[in-house]
BASE-275188 format. One record per residue (C-alpha): residue number from 1; residue in one letter; x, y, z. Coordinates in nm, 4 decimals, decimal comma. Each point is the difference from the previous one (the first is absolute). Example, Ala and Ser with C-alpha at 12.3 -4.5 7.8 and 13.67 -1.06 7.14 Angstrom:
<pts>
<pt i="1" aa="A" X="1,2300" Y="-0,4500" Z="0,7800"/>
<pt i="2" aa="S" X="0,1370" Y="0,3440" Z="-0,0660"/>
</pts>
This chain:
<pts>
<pt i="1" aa="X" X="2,4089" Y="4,6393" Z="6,2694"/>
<pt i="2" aa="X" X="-0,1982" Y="0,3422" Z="-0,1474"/>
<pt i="3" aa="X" X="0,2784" Y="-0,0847" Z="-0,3279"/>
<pt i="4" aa="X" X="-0,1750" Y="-0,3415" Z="-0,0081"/>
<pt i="5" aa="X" X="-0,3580" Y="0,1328" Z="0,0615"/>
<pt i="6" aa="X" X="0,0663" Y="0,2985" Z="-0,2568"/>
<pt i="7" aa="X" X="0,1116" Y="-0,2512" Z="-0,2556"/>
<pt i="8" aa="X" X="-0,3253" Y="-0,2632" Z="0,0973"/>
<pt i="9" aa="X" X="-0,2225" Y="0,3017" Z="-0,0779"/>
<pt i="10" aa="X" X="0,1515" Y="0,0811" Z="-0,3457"/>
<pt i="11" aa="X" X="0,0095" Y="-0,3537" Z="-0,1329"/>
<pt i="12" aa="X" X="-0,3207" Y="-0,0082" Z="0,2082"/>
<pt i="13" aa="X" X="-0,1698" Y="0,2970" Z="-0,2232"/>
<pt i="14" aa="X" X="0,1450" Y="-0,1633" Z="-0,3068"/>
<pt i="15" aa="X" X="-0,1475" Y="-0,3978" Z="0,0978"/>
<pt i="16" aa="X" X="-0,3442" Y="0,1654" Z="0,0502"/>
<pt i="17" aa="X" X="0,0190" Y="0,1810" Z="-0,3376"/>
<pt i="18" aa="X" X="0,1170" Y="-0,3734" Z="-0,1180"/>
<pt i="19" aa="X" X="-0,2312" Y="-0,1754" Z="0,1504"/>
<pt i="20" aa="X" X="-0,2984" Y="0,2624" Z="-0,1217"/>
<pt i="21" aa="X" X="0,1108" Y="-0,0712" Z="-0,3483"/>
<pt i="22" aa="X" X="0,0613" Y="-0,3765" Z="0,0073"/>
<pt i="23" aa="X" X="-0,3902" Y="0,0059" Z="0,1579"/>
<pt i="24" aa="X" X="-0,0962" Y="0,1527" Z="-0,3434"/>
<pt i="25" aa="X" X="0,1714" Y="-0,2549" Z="-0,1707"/>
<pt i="26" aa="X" X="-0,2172" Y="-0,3360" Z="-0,1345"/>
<pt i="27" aa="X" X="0,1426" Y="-0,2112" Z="-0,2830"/>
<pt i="28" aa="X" X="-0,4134" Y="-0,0367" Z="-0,1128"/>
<pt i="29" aa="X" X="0,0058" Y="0,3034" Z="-0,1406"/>
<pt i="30" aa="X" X="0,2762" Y="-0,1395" Z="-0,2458"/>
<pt i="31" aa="X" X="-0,1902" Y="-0,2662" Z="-0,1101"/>
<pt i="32" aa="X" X="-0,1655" Y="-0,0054" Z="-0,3400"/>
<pt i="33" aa="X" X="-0,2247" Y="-0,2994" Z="-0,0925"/>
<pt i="34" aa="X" X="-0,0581" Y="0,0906" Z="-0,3394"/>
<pt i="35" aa="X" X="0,3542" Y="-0,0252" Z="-0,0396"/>
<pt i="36" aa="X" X="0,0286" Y="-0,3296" Z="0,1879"/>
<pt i="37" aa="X" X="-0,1949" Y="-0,1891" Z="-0,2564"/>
<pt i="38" aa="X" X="0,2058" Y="0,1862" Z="-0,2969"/>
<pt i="39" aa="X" X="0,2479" Y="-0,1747" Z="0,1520"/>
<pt i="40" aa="X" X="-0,1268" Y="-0,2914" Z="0,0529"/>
<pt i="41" aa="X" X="-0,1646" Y="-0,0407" Z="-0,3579"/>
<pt i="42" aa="X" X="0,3685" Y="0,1268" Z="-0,1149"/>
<pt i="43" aa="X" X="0,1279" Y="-0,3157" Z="0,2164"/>
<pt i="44" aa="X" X="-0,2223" Y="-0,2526" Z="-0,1455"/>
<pt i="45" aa="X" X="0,1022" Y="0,1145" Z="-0,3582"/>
<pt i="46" aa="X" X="0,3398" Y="0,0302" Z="0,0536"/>
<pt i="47" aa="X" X="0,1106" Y="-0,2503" Z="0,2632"/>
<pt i="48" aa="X" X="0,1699" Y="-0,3433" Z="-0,1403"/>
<pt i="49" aa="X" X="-0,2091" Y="-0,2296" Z="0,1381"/>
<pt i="50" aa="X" X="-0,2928" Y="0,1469" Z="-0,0903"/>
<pt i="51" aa="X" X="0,0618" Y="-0,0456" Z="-0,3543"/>
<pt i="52" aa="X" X="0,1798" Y="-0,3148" Z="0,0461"/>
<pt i="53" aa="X" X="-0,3719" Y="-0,1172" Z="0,1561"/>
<pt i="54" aa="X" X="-0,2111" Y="0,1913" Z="-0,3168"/>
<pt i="55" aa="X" X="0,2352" Y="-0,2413" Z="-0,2338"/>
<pt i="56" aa="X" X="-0,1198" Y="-0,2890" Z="0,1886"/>
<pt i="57" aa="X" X="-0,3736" Y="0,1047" Z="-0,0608"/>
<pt i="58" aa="X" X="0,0584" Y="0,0648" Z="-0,3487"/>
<pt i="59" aa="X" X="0,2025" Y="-0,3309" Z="-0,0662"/>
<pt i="60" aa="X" X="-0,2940" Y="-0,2017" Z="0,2080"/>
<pt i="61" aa="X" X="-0,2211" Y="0,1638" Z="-0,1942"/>
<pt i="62" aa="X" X="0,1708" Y="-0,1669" Z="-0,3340"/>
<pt i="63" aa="X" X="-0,0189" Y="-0,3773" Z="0,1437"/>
<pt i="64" aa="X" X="-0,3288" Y="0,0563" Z="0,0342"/>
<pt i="65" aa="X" X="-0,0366" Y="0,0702" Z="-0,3594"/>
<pt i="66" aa="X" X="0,2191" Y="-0,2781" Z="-0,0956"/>
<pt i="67" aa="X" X="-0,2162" Y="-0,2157" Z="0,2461"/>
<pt i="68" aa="X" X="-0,3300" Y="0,0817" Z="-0,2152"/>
<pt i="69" aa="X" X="0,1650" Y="-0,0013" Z="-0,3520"/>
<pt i="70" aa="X" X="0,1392" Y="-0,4026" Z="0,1168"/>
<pt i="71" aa="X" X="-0,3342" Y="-0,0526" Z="-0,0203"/>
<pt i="72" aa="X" X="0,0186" Y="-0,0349" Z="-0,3721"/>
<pt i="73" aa="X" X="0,1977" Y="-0,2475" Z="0,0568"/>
<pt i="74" aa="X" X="-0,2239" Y="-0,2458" Z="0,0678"/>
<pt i="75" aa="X" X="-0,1936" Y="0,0699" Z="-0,3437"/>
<pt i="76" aa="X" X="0,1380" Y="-0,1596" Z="-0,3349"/>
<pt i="77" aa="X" X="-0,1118" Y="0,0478" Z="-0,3586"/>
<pt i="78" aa="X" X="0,0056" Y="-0,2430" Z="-0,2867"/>
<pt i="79" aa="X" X="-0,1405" Y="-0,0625" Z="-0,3507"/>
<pt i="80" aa="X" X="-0,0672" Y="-0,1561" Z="-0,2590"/>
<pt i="81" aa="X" X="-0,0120" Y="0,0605" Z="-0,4261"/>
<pt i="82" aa="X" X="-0,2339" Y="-0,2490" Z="-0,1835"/>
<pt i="83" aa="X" X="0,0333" Y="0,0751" Z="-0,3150"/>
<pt i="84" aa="X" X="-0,4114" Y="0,0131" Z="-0,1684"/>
<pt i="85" aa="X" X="0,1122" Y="-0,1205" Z="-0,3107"/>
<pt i="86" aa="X" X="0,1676" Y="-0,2595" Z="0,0797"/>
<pt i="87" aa="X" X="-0,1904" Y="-0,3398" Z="-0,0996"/>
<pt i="88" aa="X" X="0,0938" Y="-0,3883" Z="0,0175"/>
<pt i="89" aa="X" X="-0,0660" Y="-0,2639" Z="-0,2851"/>
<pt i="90" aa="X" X="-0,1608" Y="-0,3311" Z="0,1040"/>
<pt i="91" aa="X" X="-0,0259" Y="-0,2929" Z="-0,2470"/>
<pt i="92" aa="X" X="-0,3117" Y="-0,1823" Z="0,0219"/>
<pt i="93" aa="X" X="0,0616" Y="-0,3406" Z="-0,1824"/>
<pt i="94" aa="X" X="-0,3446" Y="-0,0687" Z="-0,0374"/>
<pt i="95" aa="X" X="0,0224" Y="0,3496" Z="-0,2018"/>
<pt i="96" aa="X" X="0,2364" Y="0,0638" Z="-0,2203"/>
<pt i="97" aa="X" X="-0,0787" Y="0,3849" Z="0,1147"/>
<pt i="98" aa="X" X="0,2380" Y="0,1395" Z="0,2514"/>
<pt i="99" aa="X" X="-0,2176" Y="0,1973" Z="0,3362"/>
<pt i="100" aa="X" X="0,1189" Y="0,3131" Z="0,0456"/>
<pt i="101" aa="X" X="0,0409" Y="0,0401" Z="0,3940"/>
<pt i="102" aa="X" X="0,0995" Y="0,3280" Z="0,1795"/>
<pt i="103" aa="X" X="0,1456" Y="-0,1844" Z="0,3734"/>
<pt i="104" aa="X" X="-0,0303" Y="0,3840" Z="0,1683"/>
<pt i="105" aa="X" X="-0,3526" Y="0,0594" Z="0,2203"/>
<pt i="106" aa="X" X="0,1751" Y="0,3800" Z="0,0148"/>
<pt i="107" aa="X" X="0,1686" Y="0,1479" Z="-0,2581"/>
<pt i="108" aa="X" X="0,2438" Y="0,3152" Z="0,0583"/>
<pt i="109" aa="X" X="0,1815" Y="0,1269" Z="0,2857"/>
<pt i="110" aa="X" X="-0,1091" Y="-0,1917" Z="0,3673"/>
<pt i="111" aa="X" X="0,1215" Y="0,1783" Z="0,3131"/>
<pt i="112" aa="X" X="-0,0037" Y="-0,1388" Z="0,3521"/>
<pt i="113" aa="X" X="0,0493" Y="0,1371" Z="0,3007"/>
<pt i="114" aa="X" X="0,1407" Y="-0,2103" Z="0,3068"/>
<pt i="115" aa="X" X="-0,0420" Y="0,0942" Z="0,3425"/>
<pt i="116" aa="X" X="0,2530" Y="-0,1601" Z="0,2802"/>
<pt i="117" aa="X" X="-0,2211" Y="-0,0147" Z="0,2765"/>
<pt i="118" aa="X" X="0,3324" Y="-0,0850" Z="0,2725"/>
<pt i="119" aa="X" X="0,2256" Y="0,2459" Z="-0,1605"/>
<pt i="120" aa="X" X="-0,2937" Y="0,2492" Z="0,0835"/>
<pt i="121" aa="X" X="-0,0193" Y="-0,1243" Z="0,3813"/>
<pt i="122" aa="X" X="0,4159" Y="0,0395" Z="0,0223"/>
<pt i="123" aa="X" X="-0,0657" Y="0,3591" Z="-0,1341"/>
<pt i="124" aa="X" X="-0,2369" Y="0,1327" Z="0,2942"/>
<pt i="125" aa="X" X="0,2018" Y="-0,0519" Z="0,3227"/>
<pt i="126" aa="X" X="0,2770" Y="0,1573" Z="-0,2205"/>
<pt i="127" aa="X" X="-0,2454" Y="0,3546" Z="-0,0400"/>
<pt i="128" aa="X" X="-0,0667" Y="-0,0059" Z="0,3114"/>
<pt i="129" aa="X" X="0,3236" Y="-0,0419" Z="0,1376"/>
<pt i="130" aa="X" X="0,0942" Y="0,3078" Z="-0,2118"/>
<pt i="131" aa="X" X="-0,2710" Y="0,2087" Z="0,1293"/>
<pt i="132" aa="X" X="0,1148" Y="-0,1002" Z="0,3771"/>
<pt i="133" aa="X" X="0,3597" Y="0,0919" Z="-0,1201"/>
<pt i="134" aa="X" X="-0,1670" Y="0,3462" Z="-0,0843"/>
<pt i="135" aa="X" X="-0,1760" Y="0,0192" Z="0,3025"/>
<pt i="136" aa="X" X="0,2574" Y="-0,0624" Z="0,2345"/>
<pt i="137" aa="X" X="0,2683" Y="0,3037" Z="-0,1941"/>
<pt i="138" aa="X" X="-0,2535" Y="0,2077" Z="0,0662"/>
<pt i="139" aa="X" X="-0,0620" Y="-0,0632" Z="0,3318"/>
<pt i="140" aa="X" X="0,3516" Y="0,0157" Z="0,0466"/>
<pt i="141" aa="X" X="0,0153" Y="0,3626" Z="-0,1755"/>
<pt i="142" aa="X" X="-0,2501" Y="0,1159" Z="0,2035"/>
<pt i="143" aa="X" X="0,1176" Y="-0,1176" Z="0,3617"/>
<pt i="144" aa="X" X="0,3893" Y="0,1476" Z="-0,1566"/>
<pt i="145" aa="X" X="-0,1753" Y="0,3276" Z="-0,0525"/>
<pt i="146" aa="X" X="-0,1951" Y="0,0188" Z="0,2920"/>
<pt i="147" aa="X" X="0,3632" Y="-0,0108" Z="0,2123"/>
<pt i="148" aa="X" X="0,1630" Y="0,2284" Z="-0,2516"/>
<pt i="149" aa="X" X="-0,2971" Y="0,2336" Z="0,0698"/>
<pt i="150" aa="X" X="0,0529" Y="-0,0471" Z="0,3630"/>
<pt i="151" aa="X" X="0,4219" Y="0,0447" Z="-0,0434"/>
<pt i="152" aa="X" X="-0,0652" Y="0,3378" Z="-0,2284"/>
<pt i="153" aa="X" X="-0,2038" Y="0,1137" Z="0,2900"/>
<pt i="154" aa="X" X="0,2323" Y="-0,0878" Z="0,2864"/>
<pt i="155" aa="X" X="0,2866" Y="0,1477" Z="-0,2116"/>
<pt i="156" aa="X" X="-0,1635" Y="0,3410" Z="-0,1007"/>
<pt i="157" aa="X" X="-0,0788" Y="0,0659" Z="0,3680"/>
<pt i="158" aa="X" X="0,2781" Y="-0,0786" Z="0,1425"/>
<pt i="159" aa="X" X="0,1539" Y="0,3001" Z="-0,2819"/>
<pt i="160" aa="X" X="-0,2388" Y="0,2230" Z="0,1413"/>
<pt i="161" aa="X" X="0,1216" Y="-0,1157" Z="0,3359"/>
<pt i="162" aa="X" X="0,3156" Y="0,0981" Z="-0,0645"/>
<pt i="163" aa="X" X="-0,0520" Y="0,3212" Z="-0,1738"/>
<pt i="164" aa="X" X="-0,1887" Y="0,1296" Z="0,3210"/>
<pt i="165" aa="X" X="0,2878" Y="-0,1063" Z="0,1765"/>
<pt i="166" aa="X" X="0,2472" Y="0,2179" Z="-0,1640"/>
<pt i="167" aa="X" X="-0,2766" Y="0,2714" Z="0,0297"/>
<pt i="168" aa="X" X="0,0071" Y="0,0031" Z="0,3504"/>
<pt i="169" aa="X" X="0,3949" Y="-0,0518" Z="0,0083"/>
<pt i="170" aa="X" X="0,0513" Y="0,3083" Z="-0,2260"/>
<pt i="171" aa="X" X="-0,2177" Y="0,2109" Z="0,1864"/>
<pt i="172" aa="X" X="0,1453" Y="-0,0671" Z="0,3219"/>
<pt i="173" aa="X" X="0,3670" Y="0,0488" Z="-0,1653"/>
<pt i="174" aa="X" X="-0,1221" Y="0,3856" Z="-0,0672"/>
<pt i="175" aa="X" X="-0,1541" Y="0,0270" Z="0,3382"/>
<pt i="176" aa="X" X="0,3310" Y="-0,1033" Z="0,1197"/>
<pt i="177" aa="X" X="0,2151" Y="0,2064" Z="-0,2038"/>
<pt i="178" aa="X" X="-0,2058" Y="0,2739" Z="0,1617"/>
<pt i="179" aa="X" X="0,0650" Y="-0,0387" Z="0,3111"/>
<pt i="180" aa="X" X="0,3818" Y="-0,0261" Z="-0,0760"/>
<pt i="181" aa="X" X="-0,0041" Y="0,3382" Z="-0,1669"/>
<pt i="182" aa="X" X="-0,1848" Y="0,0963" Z="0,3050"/>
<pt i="183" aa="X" X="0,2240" Y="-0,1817" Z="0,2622"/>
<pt i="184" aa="X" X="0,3312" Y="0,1007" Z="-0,1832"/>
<pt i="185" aa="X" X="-0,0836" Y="0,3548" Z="-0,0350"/>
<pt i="186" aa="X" X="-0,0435" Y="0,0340" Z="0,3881"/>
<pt i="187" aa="X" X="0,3228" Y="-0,2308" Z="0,0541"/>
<pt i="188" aa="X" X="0,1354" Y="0,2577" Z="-0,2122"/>
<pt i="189" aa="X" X="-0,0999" Y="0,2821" Z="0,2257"/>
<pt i="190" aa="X" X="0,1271" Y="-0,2282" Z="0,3098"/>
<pt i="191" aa="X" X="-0,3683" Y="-0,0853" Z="0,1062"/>
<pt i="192" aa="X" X="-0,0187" Y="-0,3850" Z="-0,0637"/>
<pt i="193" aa="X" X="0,3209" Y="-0,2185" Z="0,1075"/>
<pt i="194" aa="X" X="0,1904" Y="-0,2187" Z="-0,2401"/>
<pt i="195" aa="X" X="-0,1398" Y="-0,2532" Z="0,1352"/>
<pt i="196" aa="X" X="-0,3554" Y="0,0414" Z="-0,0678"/>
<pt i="197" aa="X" X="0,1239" Y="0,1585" Z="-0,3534"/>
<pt i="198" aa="X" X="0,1921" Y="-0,3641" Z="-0,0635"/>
<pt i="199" aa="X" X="-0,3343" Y="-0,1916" Z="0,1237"/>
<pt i="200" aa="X" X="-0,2320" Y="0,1853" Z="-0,2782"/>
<pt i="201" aa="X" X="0,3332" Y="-0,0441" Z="-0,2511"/>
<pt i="202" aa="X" X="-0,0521" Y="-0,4038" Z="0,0668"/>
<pt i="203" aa="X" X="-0,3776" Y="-0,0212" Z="-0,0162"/>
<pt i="204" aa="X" X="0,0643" Y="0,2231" Z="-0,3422"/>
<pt i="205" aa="X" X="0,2236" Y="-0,2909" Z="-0,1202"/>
<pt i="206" aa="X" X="-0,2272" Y="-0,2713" Z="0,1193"/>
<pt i="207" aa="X" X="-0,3172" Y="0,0968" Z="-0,1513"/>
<pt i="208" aa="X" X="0,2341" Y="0,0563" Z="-0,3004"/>
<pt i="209" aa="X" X="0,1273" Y="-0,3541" Z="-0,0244"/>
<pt i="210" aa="X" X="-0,4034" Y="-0,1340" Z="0,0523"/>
<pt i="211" aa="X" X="-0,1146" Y="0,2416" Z="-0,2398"/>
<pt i="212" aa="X" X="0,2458" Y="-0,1679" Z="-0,2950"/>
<pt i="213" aa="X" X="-0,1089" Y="-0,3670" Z="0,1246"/>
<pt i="214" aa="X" X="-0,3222" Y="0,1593" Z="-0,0523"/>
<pt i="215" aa="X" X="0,0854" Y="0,0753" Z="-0,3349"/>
<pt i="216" aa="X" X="0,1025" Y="-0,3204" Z="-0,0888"/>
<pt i="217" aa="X" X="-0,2421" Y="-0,2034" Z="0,1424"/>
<pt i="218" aa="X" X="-0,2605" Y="0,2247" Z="-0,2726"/>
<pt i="219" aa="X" X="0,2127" Y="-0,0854" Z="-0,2629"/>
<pt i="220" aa="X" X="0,0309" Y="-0,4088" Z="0,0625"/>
<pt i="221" aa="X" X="-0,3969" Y="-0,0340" Z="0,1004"/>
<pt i="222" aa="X" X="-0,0285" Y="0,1741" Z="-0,3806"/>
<pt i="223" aa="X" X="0,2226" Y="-0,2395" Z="-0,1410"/>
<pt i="224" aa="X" X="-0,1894" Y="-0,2702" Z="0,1340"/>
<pt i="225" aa="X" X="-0,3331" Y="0,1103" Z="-0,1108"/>
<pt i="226" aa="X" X="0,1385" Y="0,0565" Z="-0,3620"/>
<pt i="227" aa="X" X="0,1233" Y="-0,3482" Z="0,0303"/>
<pt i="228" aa="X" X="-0,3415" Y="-0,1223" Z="0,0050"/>
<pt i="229" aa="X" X="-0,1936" Y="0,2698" Z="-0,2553"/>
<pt i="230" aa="X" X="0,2970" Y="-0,0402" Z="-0,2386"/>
<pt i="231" aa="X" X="0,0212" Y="0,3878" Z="-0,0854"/>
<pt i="232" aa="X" X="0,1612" Y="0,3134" Z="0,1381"/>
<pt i="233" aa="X" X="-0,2779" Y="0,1712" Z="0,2811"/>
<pt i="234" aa="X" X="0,0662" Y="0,3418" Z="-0,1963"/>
<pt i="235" aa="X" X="-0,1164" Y="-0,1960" Z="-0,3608"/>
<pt i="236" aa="X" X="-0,3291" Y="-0,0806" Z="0,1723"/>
<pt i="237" aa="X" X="-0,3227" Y="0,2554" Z="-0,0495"/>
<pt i="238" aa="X" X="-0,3091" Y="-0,0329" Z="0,0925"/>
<pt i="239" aa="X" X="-0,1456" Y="0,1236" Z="-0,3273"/>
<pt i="240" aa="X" X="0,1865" Y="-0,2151" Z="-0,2040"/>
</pts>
């Protein structure tokens, strides 16, 4: 029993020292927002979708160019060349004179314009049925980057998450390795029993095993958040 109470009080000292440290510990001071929306801008330029939706736009944006230009359409041109010279003999038999007659009320070039009042009417639901089309890609674009926003966000603190995590788990793996110097030296000098010596040896090996899940659970949340900005976290710089 004073083994078992000896041993409490060591791993005891070394929880409290722990403990003291994990208190200090906040992932918020990890947390950069400038950074966030680098990220997030990053995202929007780089993600798939996102350009997939800007094509959309600018292809929208082209049948409702085509829509105004069918206007033309509806619009047709044609003239006419009367000649001003160009004169017509008429035999009076009364007079054995011919008349000289010129049949054109214009002479030269005639041009008419025609306008087709229905072709015109079929034109305007077509504009605005391109301007909807517009309307509704970007209204699409906006609601996709409003999640992506929201999924760069979610992704980036879950890293940070993470990262504190492995903080903590490293910090407590030196606390630990500590106390087994500490504890082994006195087993050593026959003052702590195998026992206890083998209890510190398996809490070494356990925090050891957490602190590489630890590990990579950091490096699969950055995965997934590069997934989604499209670059390597490392490329990315605030003053670029």
């Amino acid at each position: 029993m004073p083994k078992l109470v000896l041993l409490a009080c060591i791993l005891g000292a070394g929880t409290l020292s722990v403990q003291a440290q994990e208190g200090t510990q906040s992932m918020l001071q990890d947390v950069s927002y400038p950074y966030l929306e680098k990220l997030i801008e990053v995202a929007r330029t780089n993600y798939p979708r996102s350009k997939a939706y800007k094509e959309r736009i600018g292809i929208a944006d082209i049948g409702i160019r085509r829509a105004k230009v069918a206007y033309f359409d509806a619009l047709s041109v044609s003239y006419l060349y009367s000649p001003a010279n160009t004169t017509t003999y008429i035999t009076n038999p009364v007079s054995p004179v011919p008349t000289v007659v010129n049949p054109n009320w214009l002479n030269n070039y005639q041009i008419g314009l025609l306008l087709n009042v229905g072709s015109i009417l079929q034109k305007t639901p077509l504009l605005k049925q391109a301007r909807g089309e517009k309307r509704v890609a970007e209204y699409e674009q906006q609601a996709f980057e409003l999640n992506l926003e929201a999924d760069v966000k979610q992704r980036y603190f879950a890293y940070i998450q993470r990262l504190a995590i492995l903080r903590v788990k490293h910090e407590l793996q030196l606390d630990i390795e500590s106390m087994l110097k500490d504890i082994k030296y006195k087993f050593e000098k026959g003052e702590q029993t195998l026992e206890n010596y083998n209890n510190v040896l398996v809490m070494y090996s356990d925090n050891n095993q957490q602190k590489i899940i630890a590990e990579s659970e950091v490096l699969i949340s950055k995965s997934k958040l590069e997934e989604l900005v499209g670059e390597k976290l490392e490329n990315i710089k605030l003053d670029q």
